[in-house]
N, C-alpha and C positions, 0 to 999 in steps of 0.2 A: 737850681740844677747844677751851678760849676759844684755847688759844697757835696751836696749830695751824690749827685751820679756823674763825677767828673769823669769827661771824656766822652760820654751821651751824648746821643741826636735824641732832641724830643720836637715834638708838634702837638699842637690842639687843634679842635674847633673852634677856639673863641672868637674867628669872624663871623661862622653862621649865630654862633650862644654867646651872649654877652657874661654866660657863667663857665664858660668853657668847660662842657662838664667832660668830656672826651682827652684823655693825654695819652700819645705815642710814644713810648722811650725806646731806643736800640742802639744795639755797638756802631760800632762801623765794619763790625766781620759783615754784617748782611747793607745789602742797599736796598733801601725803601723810597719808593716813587709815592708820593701824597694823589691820589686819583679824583675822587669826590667827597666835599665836605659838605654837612649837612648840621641840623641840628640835633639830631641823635645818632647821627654815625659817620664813621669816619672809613673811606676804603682805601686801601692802598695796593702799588705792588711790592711782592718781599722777594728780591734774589738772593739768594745763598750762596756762599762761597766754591760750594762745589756747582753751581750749575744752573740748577730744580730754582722753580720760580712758584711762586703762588699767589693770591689776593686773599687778603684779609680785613673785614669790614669788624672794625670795634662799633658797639651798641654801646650805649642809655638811649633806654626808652623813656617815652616821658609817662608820668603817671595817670596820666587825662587820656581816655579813650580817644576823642577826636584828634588827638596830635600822634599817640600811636597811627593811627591808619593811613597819614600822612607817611611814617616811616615807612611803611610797607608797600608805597608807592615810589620811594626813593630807591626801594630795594630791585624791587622791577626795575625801574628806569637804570637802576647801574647794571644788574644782569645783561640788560639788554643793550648798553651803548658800549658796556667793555668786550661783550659778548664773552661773561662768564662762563656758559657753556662748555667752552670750547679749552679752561682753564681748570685748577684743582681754587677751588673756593672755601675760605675760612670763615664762620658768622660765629663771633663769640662777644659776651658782654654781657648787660642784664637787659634782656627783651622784656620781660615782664609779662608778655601771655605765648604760645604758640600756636596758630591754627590747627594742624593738625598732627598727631602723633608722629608720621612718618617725616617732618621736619626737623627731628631731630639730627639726624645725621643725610648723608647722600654720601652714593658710591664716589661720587669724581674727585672726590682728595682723596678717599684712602685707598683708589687704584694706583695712586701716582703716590703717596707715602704711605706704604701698607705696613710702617716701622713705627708708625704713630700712635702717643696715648696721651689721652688727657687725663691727669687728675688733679681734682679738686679739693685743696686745702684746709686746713678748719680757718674760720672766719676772723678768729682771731680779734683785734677793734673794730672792724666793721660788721656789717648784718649783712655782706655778699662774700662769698668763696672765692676765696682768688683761685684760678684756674692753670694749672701749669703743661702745657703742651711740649712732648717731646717727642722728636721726630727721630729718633736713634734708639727706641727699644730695641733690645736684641730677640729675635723670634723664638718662640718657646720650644725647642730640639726634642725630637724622641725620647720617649723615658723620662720626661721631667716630671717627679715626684710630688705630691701635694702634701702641705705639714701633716705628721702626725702629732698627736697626742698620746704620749705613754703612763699610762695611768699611777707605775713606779712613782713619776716625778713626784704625787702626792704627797708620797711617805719622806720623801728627804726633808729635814728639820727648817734649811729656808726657803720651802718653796711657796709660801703661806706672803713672806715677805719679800721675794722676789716680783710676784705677781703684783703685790700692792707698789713696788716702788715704779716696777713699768706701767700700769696702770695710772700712777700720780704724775707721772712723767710730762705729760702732756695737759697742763691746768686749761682748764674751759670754763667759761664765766654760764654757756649753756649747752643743751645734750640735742645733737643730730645725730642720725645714723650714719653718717660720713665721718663724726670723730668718733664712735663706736668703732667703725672698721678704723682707723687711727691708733687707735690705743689696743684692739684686736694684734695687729702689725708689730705692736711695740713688746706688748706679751710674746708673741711668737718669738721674734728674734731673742728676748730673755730666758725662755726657757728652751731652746737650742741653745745657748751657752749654759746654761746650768747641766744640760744631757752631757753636751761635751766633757764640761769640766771633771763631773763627778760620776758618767755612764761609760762613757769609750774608753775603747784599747782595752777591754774588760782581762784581756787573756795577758796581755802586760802585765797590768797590775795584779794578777793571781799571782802571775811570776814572783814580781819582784817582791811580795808578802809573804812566799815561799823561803825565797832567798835569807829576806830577813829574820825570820821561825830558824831557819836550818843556821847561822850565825846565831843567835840567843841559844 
């Protein structure tokens, strides 16, 4: 940790796990209180610099149903001794099943951080998604536009290799629908540079074609 993430606060479980599979890394912009350690989670409290507080329970589940249902006993018991309720609550990590659909999310964080998004990484050396939470989106303002597609682009000479280098851009050993929208992302923003470069200020550029006709 000093080589790597020097300057870090990290914590584990390795008192509850003797494989400590659980590790907490943070600046020191935010304070983190250690609350209950367990052997597949880990909950804390996170204060922020500005103010907003939250609890956040890091998961591994284990892959043995009977030590799952043990987690989901933990989970109660911390709800109820911190008296979550009454807090904006974070559960992320690999749980490995959910009860039921509507588990996925709950209103009482995103009333209290309704600037909040999660997304989800490509996998990259591991076989889980790293998860990136950002609690500073900017809210999507009247009039915001969804990409188009101009079918023009087709005909221009690199747009054949344009789309193959954004497309390459992003190497993946395998194919989710999460690095599909990844490499979706990456095309877009390349071919809004190619509109730019070679499509706008159209009435400019007549101009200045004008110009150079009427000198020759």
């Amino acid at each position: 940790m000093s080589t790597t993430c020097q300057g870090w606060n990290f914590t584990s479980n390795q008192d509850s796990d003797e494989d400590g599979r659980i590790i907490l890394i943070w600046k020191d912009t935010v304070d983190v209180t250690i609350k209950l350690l367990t052997r597949q989670s880990i909950t804390c409290e996170v204060k922020l610099p500005y103010g907003d507080q939250f609890y956040y329970t890091a998961i591994y589940a284990s892959n043995l149903t009977e030590e799952r249902s043990n987690l989901w006993v933990k989970l109660l018991d911390a709800f109820q001794y911190l008296k979550l309720d009454m807090y904006p609550w974070l559960v992320g990590g690999d749980l490995n099943q959910i009860v039921h659909p509507i588990e996925h999310s709950d209103p009482n964080f995103v009333s209290n951080f309704p600037q909040s998004s999660a997304a989800f990484l490509p996998p990259l050396i591991s076989d889980h998604f790293p998860c990136m939470l950002n609690q500073a989106v900017p809210l999507p303002t009247v009039g915001t536009r969804p990409f188009k597609f101009f079918n023009y682009l087709t005909k221009h000479l690199s747009f054949l290799q344009v789309v193959f280098d954004a497309w390459a851009q992003l190497e993946l050993r395998r194919f989710t629908l999460s690095n599909l929208c990844w490499k979706q992302k990456l095309i877009r923003g390349a071919l809004k540079q190619l509109n730019r470069d070679n499509f706008s200020q159209n009435q400019v550029r007549v101009s200045e074609a004008y110009h150079q006709l009427q000198v020759i």
